[in-house]
Structures are given as C-alpha cells and as structure tokens.
C-alpha positions in Angstrom: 0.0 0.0 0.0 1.7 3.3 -0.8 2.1 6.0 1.9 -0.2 8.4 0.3 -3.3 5.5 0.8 -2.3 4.5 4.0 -2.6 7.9 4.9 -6.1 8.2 3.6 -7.3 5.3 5.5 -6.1 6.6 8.6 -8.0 9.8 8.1 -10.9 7.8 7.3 -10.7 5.6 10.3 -9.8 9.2 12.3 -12.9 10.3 11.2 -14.8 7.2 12.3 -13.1 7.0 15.6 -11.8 10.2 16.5 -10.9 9.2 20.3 -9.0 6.2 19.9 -7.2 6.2 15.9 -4.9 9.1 16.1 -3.0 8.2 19.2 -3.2 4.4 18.3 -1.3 5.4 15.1 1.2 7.5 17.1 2.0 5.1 19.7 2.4 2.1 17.2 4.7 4.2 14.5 6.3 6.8 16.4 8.9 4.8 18.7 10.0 2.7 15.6 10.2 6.0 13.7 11.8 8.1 16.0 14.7 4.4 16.4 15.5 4.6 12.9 15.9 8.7 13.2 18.3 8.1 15.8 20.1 5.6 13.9 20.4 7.3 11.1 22.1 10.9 13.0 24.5 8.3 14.3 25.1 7.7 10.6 25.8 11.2 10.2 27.9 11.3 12.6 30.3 8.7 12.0 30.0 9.6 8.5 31.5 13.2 9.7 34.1 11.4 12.1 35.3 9.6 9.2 35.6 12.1 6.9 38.1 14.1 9.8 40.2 11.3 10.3 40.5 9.3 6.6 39.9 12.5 5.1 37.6 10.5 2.8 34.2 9.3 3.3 34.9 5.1 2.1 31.7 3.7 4.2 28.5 6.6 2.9 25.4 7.1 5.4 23.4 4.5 3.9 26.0 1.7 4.7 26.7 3.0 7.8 23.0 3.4 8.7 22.8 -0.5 8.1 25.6 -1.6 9.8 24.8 0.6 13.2 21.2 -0.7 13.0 22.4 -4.4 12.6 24.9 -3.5 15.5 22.2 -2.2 17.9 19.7 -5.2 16.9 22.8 -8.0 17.9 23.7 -5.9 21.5 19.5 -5.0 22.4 16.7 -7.7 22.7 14.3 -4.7 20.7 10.7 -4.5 22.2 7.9 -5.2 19.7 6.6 -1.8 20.5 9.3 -0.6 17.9 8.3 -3.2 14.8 5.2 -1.1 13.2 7.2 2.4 13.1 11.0 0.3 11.7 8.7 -1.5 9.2 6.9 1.8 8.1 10.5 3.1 7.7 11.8 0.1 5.9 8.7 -0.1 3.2 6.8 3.4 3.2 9.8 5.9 3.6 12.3 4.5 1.3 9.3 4.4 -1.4 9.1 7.5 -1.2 13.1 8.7 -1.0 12.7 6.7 -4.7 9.9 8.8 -5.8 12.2 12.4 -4.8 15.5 10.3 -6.1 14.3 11.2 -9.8 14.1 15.1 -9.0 18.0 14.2 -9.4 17.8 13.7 -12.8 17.1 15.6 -16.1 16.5 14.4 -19.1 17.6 16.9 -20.8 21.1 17.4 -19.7 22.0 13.5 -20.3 20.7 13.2 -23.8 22.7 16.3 -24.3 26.1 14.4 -23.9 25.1 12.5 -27.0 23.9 9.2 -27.8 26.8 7.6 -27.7 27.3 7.5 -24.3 23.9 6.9 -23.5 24.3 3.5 -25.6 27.2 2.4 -24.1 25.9 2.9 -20.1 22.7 1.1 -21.4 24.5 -1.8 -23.1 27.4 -2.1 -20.2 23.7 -2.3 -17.4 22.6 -5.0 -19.6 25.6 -6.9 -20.0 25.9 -7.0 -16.1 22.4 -7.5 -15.4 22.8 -10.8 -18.2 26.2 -11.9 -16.7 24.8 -11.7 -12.9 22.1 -13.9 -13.5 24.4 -16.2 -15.2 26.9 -16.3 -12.8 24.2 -17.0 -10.0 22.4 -19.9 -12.0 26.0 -21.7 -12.5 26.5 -20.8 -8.5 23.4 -22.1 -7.6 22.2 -18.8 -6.1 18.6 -18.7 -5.3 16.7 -16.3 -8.0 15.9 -13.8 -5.7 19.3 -12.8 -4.3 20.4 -13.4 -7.3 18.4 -10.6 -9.2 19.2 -8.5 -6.1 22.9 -8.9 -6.9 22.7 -8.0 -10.4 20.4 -4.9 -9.8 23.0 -3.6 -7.5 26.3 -4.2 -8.8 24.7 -3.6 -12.4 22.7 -0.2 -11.4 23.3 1.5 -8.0 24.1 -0.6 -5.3 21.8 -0.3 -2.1 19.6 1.7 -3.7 18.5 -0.5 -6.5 18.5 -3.6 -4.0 16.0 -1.7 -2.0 13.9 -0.8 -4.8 13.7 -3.9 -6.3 13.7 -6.5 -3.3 9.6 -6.1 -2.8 8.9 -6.5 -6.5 10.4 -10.4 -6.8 9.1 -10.7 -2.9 12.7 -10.9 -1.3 13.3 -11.7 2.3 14.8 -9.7 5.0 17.3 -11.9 5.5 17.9 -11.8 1.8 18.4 -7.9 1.7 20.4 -8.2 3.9 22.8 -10.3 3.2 23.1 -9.2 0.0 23.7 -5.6 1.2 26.3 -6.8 3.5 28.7 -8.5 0.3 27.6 -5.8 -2.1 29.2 -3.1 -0.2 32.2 -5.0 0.8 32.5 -5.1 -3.1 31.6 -2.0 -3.9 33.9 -0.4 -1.5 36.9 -2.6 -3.0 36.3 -1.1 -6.4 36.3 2.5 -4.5 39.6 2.0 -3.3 41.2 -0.1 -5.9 40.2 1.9 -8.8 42.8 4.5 -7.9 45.9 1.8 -7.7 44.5 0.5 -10.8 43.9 3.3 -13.3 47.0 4.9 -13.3 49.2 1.5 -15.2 46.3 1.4 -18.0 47.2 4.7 -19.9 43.9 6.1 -19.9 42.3 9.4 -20.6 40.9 11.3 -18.1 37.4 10.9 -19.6 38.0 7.2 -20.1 39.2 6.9 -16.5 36.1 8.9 -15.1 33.8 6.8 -17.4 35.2 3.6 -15.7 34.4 4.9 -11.9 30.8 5.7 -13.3 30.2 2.0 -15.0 31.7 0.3 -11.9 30.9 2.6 -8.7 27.8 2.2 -6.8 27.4 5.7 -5.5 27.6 9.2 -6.8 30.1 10.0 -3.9 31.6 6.9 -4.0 32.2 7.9 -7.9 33.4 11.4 -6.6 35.9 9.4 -4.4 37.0 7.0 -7.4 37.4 9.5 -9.8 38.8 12.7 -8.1 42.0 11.6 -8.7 42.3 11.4 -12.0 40.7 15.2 -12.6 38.3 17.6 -12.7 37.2 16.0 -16.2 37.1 12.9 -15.0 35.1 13.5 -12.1 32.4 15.1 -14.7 32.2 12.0 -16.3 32.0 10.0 -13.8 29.4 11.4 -12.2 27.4 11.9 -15.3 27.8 8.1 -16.3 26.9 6.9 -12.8 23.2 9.0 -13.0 22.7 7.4 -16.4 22.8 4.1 -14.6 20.4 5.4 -12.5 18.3 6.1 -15.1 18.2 2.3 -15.5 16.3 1.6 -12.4 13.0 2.3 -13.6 13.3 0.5 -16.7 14.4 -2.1 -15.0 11.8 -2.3 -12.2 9.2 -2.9 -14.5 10.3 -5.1 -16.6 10.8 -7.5 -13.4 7.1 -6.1 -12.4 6.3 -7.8 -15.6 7.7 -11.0 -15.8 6.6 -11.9 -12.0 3.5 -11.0 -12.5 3.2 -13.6 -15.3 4.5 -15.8 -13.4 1.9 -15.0 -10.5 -0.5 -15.8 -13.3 1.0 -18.9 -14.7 0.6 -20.6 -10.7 -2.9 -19.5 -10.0 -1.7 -16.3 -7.8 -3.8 -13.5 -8.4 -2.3 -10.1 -8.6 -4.1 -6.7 -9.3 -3.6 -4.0 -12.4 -2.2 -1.5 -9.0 0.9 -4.1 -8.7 2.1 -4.9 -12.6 4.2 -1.8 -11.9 5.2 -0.2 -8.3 3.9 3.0 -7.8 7.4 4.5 -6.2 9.0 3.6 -9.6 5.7 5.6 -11.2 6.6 8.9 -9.5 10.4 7.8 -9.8 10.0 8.7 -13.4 7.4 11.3 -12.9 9.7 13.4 -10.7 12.3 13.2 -14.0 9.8 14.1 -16.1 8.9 16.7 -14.0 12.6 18.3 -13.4 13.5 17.8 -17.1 10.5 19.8 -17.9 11.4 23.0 -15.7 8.5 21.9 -13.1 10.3 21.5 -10.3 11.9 25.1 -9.7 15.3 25.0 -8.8 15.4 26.3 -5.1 13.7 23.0 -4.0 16.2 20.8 -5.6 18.7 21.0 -2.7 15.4 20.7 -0.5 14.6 17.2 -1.9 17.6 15.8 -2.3 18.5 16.1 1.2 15.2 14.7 2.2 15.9 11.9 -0.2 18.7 10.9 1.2 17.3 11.3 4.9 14.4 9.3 4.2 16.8 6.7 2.5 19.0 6.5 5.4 16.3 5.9 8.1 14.9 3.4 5.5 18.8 1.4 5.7 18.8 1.7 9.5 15.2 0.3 9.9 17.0 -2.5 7.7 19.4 -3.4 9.9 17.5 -2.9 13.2 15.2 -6.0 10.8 18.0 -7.9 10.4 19.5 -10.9 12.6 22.8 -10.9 11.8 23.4 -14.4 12.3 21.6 -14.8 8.8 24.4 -12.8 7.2 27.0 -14.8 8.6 25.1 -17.9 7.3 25.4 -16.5 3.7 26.3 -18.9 1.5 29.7 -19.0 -0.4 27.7 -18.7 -3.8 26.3 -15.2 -2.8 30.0 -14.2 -2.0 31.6 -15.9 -5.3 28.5 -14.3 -7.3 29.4 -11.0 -5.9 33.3 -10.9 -6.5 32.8 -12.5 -10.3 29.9 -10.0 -11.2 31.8 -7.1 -10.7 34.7 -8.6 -12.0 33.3 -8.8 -14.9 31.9 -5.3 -14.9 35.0 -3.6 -13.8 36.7 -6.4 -16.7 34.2 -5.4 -19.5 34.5 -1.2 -18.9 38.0 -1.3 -18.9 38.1 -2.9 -22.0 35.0 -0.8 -23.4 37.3 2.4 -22.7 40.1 1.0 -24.4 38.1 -0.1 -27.5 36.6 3.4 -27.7 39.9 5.3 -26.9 
C-alpha cells in the first residue's frame, strides 16, 4: 500500500473513531520512527568522524546506517513496540526517498552528452544485469538474491536492492545479506580503482567513465574518480546518474515478468501491482525536473530529504536484520558477488580501451 493510501485510511478511520485512531497510530509508528531517526544521526555522525580522520568518506550514510542498525539489533533484545514504526520506515519511507531520487535527474542534460554515451551505459547495465544472472544460475544462487545482486552491482548498489527486493518478494534476511557482500565489493572497487587506473594509460574521460560503470554511488564515484581530474570526475558522475536512469526501466520489466509468473501458478495479482507506484513517480519526478516543473530552489530541499528518508529506511534494515543470517550466507552469494563485478570492472575497462 503506498504511503499516500495508508494515509487516507487513517483519516478515514480518524474520522470514524476520533478518540481512539490518532494516538493508536502515534503510539504504534512513532517509537519505531523516531529508532530509525536516531540511527540514522548516528550515521551522520560517523560519517563526519570519518571524513576528519581518513579524510575520505569510504563507508557513505546509507551503509553505515545499516551496519549501526544491525549493531544495535545483535547488543539489544528490541521490544515489539518498535516493529510497526522500523517496518513503516523500511517499506513506506524508502518508497518515497525513490519517488524524490528522480528530482535528481534531467533528461535533458544526459541526452545532451550525446547518444553515444547513452548507448554504451545502457548496453554495459545490460551486460551485467545478463552476466549476474548467469553467474548465480552456474552458483546455484537462489533467483531472488540473485536478481538483487545484479540490480546492485549492475545499477546502484543499495539503492536498487532496496527498490527492487519487494517486487520479486525478497526476504529480509535476503536484503540483507546481499547488502552486507555488495558493499564489501563495492567499497573494494572504490579503493582499488585508484591503484589501478594509473598502469592502463587512460584518458581522463575514459578513466572517469570507468568509476561511473563500476561505482555504486555518486560520492563513492566522486571518491573513485577525483583523482584522476576535474574532467574525470564530470564523467563520472554523469555516467553513474545514467545508470540510475536504468532503475525504472528495470523495475518494470521485473514487475512484468513476476506477474506472469503469478499468473502462470494461479496467484492473483491486481492492475495496481504490474508496476510499483514509487517507480511511477520515480519517473514522474524526471519528467517533472527535465520539464522545468520542479523550480530549482527546492532541488537542494529534496535531495537532502531523499537521502534522509533513504538513510532511516537502511537503519530500519538493519534494526530488521538478525545478523546471524548474514554470517550464514552462503559462499555462492559471496563468489556471485566478486565474479559480477569482475566482470563489470573487466568489460568497462576494455569498453574504454576499445573506444579510446
């Protein structure tokens, strides 16, 4: 149920009860809510101590935010008083931190850099996205984590994980596993890239366009690719929202093909979940913004609240999570993780050097 419904039928049942709904609702969401807030300043601040003393920020918020919540959910037996308010976080608040995600994007200023480029991001997301799945059928990785791999190495790490985990009906435990080796990746390509980079003899554009195929995160990219320029870093950064782009695309298609397979073992789904309404406004907020809608003061605005709501929706995660399930991963979610981006660090490094 989106947020904007679940709203509505609390105002209708308000309306119906008006001495007992409303603080019902507050007592149930509110101490779960107000949890995940705390974990998620926490974030911020060890985000800001690590930034003082590395003088880089290698772990962003959103992994942080997971790994604190995990943290407080192995020290703390957690009262059930906290559950509706960390799952209302988890579901509700990172759907919409995807909606305000595409008021990030424009349209206008990516087809601008030609299509070139805009055939070569798409092509490298597919390749990974085809090679993932491959590498997780010969692993014997279950479907699910499997798709949540590719999504994240192939797209934008946590982010797309999150966004696509309730459309094939992933687990928890799932997630978060998944999140766990995805990140431990991702941050190896973050700090490797720089070692790397400099023996190949590529351009500053190439070496930018690398970060962007292979990074999960815009400042991740920032970190990746800073070194190499001020040219590089526009690239980067450019290629990386281009994969972004992908998300949607990609969302529906797997929309799609579950809900024919819903259909083809008797499970009945409705027209409202063929495609999620978070991926929807997703695209309607880059319609919007490539349009001129959204006026540029309140850019800043939601991409801070984006990345808030995102943040509390990672520590609700991990305050979800037992981590004795992560440990218990399986050594084909590891292999599948390390030979996926393999691959996609192999295949962009040898894209650059077939271009250049």
């Amino acid at each position: 149920m989106s947020p904007a419904r679940e709203i509505i039928m609390h105002i209708s049942c308000f309306r119906n009860r008006p001495a007992l709904r409303l603080p019902e609702i507050l007592v149930t969401r509110f101490p779960g809510i107000a949890l995940c807030a705390v974990t998620a300043l926490l974030a911020f601040e060890a985000e800001k101590i690590e930034r003082a003393f590395l003088q880089k920020s290698w772990l962003e918020m959103l992994n942080l935010a997971l790994v604190i919540g995990v943290c407080l959910r192995l020290v703390s037996s957690r009262s059930r008083v906290f559950d509706l308010g960390i799952r209302f976080c988890s579901k509700s608040l990172l759907d919409v931190a995807i909606v305000l995600l595409g008021a990030g994007f424009s349209l206008r200023g990516i087809v601008s850099a030609g299509p070139g480029i805009l055939v070569c991001v798409f092509g490298m997301v597919a390749f990974s996205l085809a090679l993932t799945i491959l590498i997780g059928r010969l692993t014997g990785l279950p479907r699910s984590q499997t798709l949540l791999v590719a999504c994240g190495n192939s797209i934008c790490g946590n982010s797309a994980i999150m966004a696509v985990a309730p459309v094939i009906h992933a687990r928890d435990e799932d997630i978060g596993a998944t999140l766990a080796f995805t990140a431990a990746g991702g941050l190896a390509i973050v700090l490797g890239l720089p070692l790397l980079l400099p023996f190949l003899h590529l351009s500053d554009i190439a070496e930018g366009s690398v970060a962007g195929l292979t990074v999960y995160a815009v400042p991740q990219v920032m970190a990746a690719a800073s070194p190499f320029g001020a040219a590089a870093l526009h690239t980067g950064t450019l290629v990386k929202l281009m994969r972004v782009l992908t998300l949607g695309p990609v969302c529906i298609v797997l929309s799609l093909l579950y809900t024919r397979k819903n259909r083809q073992t008797g499970t009945h789904q409705t027209s409202r979940q063929l495609i999620p309404w978070y991926i929807t406004g997703f695209l309607l907020m880059i319609t919007c913004r490539s349009f001129n809608i959204i006026p540029e003061a309140f850019l800043p605005v939601l991409n801070t609240l984006a990345t808030t709501l995102t943040v509390m929706a990672m520590a609700a995660l991990g305050l979800s999570i037992d981590v004795r399930s992560v440990f218990k991963a399986s050594g084909s979610l590891m292999l599948t993780v390390a030979l996926s981006l393999a691959g996609l660090v192999s295949a962009s490094l040898a894209l650059m050097k077939i271009l250049t």
